[in-house]
BAZANU-421953 format. One record per atom (N, C-alpha, C): residue in one letter; x, y, z. Coordinates in steps of 0.1 Angstrom, whole numbers, plus 5000, padded with zeros to 4 digits. Example, Ala and Ser with C-alpha at 12.3 -4.5 7.8 and 13.67 -1.06 7.14 Angstrom:
% residues 2
A513249435078/A512349555078/A513249675078/S512849785071/S513749895071/S512950005079/
//
This chain:
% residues 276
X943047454343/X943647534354/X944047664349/X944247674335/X945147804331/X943747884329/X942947844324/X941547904319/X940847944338/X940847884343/X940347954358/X941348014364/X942948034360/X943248114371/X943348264361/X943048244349/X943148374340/X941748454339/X940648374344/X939248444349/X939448474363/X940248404372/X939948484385/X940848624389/X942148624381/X942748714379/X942048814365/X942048764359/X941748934346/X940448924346/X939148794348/X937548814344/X937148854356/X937248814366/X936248804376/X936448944380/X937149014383/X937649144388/X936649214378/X936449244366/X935749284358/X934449254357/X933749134359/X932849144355/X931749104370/X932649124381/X931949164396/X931849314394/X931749374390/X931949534394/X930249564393/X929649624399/X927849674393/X927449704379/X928649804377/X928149814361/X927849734358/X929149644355/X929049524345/X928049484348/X927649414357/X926749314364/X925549324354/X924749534357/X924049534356/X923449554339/X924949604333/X924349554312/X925149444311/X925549374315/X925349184310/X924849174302/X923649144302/X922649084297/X921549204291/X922049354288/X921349414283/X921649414267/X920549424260/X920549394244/X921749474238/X922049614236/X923049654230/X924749674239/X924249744249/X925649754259/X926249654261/X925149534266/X925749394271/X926649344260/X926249344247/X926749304240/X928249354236/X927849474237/X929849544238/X930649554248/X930049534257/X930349504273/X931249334272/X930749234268/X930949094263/X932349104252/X932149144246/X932249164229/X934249174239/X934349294244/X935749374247/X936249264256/X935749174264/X936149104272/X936949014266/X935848974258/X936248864247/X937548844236/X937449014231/X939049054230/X940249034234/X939749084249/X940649074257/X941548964261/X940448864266/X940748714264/X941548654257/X941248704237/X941548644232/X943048664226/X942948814229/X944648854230/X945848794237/X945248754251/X945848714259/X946948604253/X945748504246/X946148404235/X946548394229/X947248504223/X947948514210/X947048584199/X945648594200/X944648694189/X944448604179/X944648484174/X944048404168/X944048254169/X943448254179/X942948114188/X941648094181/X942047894173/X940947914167/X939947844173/X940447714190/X939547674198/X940547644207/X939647634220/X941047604233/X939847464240/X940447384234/X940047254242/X940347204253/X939547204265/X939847134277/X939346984279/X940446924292/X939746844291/X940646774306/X940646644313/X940846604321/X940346634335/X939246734334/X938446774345/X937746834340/X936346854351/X935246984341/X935747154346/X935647214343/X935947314340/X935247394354/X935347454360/X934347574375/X933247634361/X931747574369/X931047584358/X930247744361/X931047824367/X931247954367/X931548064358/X932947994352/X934048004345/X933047954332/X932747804330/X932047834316/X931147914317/X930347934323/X929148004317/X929548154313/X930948204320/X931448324315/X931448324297/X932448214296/X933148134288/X931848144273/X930948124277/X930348084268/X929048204267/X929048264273/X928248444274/X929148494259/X930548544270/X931248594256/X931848524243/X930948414239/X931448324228/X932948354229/X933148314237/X934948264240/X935048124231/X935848064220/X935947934215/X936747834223/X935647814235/X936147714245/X935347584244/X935747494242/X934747354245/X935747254255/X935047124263/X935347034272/X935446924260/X936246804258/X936446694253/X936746594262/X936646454256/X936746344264/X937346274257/X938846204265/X939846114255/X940645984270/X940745954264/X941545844273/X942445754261/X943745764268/X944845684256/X944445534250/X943245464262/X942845334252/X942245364240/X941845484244/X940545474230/X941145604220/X942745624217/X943545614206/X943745804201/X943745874210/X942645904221/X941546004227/X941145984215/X939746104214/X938545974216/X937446034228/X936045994228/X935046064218/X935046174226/X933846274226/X934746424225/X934246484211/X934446664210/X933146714202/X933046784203/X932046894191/X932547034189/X932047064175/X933047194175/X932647354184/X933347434191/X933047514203/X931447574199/X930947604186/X929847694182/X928947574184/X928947454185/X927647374193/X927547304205/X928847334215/X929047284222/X927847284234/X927547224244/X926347274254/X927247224266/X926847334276/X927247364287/X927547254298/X928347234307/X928447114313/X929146974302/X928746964293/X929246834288/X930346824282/X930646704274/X932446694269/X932346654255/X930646684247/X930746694235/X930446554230/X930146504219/X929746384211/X930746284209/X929946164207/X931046074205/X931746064188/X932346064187/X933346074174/X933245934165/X933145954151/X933145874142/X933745694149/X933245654141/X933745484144/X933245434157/X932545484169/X932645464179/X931445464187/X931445364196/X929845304203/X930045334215/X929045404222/X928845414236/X927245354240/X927545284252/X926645204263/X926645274278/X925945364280/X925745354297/X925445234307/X925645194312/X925845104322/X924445114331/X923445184326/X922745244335/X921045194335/X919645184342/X918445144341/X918245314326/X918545414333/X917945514323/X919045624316/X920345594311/X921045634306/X920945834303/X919745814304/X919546004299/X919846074312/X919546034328/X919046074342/X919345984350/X920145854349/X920845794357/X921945724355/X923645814361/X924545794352/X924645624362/X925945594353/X926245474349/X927345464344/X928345354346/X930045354341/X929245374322/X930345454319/X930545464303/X931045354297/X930745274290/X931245154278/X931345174267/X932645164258/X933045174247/X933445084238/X932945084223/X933844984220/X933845074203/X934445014197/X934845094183/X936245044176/X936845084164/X937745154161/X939145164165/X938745314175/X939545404181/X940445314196/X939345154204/X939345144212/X940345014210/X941244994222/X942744914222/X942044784221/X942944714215/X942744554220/X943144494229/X943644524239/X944244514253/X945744594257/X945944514268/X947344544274/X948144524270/X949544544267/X950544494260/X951244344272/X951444244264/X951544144275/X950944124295/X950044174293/X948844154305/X947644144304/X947543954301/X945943964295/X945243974309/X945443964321/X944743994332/X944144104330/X944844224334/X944144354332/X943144364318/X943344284309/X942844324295/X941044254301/X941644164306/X940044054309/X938944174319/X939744214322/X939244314335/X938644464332/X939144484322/X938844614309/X937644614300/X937244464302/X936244494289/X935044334295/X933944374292/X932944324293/X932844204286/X932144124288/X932043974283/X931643934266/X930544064265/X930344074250/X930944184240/X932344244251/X933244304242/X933544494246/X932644504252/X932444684256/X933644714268/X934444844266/X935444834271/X934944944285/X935444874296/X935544994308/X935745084305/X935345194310/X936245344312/X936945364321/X935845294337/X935545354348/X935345454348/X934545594342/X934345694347/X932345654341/X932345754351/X930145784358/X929545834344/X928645814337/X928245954332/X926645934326/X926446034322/X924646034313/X924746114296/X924146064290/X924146084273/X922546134274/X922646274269/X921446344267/X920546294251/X919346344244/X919046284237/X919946324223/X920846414219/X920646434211/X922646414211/X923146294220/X924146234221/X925146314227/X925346454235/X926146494245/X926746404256/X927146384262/X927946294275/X928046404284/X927546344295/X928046444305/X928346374316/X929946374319/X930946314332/X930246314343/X930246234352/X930146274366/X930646234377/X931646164375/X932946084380/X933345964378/X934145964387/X935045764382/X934145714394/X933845594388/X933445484397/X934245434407/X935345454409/X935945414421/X935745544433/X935645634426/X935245734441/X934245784443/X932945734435/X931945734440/X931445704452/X930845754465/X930645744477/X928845714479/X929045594484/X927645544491/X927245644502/X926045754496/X924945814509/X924545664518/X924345754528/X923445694543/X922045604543/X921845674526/X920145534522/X920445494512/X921645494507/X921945424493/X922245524483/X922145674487/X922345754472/X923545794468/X923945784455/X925445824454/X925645944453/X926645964455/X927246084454/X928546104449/X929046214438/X930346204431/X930346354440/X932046314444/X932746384454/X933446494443/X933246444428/X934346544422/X932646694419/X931946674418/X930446734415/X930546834428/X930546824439/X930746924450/X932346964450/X933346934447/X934646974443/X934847124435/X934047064424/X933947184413/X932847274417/X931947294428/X931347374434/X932047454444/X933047364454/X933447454463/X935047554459/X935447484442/X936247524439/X935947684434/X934447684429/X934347814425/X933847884434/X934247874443/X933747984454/X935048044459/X935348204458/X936348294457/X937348254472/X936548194482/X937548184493/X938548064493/X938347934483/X938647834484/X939947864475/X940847764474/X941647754462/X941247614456/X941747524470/X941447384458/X940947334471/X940247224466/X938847144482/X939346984476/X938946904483/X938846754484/X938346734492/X937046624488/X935746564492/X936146434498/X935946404511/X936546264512/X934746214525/X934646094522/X933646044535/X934845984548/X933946004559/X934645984573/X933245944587/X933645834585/X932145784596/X930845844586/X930845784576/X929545824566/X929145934565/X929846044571/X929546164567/X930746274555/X930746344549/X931246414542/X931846514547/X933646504544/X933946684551/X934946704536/X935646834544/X935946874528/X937246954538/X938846924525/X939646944533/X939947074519/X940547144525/X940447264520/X941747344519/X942547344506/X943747394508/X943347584501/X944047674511/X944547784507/X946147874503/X946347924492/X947547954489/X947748034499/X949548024503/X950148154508/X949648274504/X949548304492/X948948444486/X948148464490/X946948334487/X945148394488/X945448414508/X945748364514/X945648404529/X946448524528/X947348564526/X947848744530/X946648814521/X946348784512/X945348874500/X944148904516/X943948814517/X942448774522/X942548844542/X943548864543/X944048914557/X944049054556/X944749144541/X944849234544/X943649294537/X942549184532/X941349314533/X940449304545/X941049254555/X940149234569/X939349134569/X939248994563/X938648894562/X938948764569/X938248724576/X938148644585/X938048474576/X939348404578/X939548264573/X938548184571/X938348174587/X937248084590/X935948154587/X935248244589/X933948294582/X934148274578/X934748314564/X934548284547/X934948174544/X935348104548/X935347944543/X934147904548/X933347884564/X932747834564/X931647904558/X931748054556/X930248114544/X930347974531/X931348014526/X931347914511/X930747774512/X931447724524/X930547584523/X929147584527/X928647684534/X927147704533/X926847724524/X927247834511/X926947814502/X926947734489/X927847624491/X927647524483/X926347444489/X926447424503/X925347334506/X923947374504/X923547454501/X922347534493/X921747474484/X923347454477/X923047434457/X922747254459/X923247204469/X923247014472/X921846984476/X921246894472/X920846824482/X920846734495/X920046744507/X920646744520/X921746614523/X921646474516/X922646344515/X923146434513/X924046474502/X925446534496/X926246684509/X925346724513/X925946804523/X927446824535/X928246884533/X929446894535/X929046914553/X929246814562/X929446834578/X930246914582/X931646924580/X932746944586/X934046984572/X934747014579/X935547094570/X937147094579/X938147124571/X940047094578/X940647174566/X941347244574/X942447324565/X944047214562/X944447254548/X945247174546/X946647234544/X947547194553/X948747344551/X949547334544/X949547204537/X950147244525/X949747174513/X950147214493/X948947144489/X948747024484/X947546994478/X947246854475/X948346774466/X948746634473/X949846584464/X949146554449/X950346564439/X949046544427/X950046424416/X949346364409/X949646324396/X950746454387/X951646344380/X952146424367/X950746524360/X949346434359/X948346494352/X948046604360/X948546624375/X947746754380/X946546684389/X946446584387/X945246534398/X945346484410/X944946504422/X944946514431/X945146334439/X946046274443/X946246154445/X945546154460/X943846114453/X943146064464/X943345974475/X943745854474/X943945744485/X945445784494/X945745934489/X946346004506/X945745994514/X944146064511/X943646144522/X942246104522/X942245974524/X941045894531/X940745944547/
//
């Protein structure tokens, strides 16, 4: 959250402008063009930040790809307090795009899945690092871990070949398409989240179709009024243009403004089973 709201205020302004746009990616300018941003950034920080680890969501993959243009020392990790509680990190200079980094010493992972590379699947762990149950609740403990020992995560994911993880939600909110296809509601979230009209979205199914409830700040609506911008067009532009990037199952029908915002977890996460 602090890393997207400090690109939509200090990057994005900067690096929408044409110039920039247009030496990005040119061999010398681009690179000093990058280079100053990066400074900038890293000042912000305190000037010697030696990596800034995220983690409990994926990141507006916007935002990384900025992120990782200007070799900013940003990487995604994966931890959960059963498993003591680091999964998966790699250090920022090999990190790859989208993922939460390698599994860490002592420690086995199982996809749940027919093709674990391209069809995610609950994550299974066992290791080390991973608890031996609940503290006086052997129910939940029975319920945690598989018959020949591999512990739940509940969360979705795929292991590329060369052992990255890449999240793609929790199995409980995973939503059954209309012919069987799933769909992770948090995957179009983080799409309509980086689209400049939105602040924060929540994906929910309703009569088997998909709408997306849509909260905007006090601020972003007067911001967005006094440059002559119309609510509703630009909301509904943005969800057109997520729907672009989806395939037609996953497609957002309908859409509801939310007036005030999403209730959330101490973690910051959005307490889904409100807003079924």
């Amino acid at each position: 959250m602090v890393l997207e709201k400090i690109y939509e205020k200090k990057i994005r302004p900067v690096v929408s402008k044409p110039i920039v746009r247009l030496l990005w990616n040119t061999p010398i300018a681009g690179r000093l063009v990058r280079n100053r941003i990066r400074q900038g950034l890293m000042d912000a920080f305190g000037g010697k930040l030696k990596s800034l680890i995220s983690g409990g969501a994926a990141l507006n993959p916007e935002v990384e790809k900025c992120l990782m243009d200007i070799r900013f020392p940003y990487l995604s990790g994966y931890g959960m307090t059963e498993c003591g509680p680091l999964v998966s990190y790699v250090p920022w200079q090999q990190f790859k795009a989208h993922s939460c980094g390698r599994l860490v010493d002592r420690m086995e992972i199982r996809i749940d899945s027919s093709d674990p590379a391209t069809v995610p699947g609950e994550i299974l762990l066992r290791g080390d690092h991973v608890m031996l149950g609940y503290y006086k609740n052997p129910e939940a403990t029975r319920e945690a871990f598989t018959a020949d020992g591999w512990m739940r995560t509940g969360d979705m994911g795929t292991i590329d070949a060369e052992g990255n993880i890449f999240l793609r939600g929790r199995c409980k909110t995973m939503i059954l398409g209309p012919s069987g296809q799933n769909i992770y509601p948090e995957e179009i979230e983080s799409l309509l989240n980086a689209q400049p009209a939105i602040d924060e979205a929540l994906v929910v199914s309703r009569d088997n179709k998909l709408h997306a409830l849509i909260y905007l700040t006090d601020e972003h609506v007067e911001q967005m009024r006094e440059e002559g911008m119309n609510l509703q067009e630009a909301v509904l532009q943005a969800v057109d243009d997520v729907n672009r990037q989806l395939p037609p199952y996953s497609h957002i029908v309908n859409y509801e403004f939310m007036f005030k915002e999403f209730e959330k977890t101490p973690k910051r996460s959005i307490k889904r089973y409100l807003y079924k």
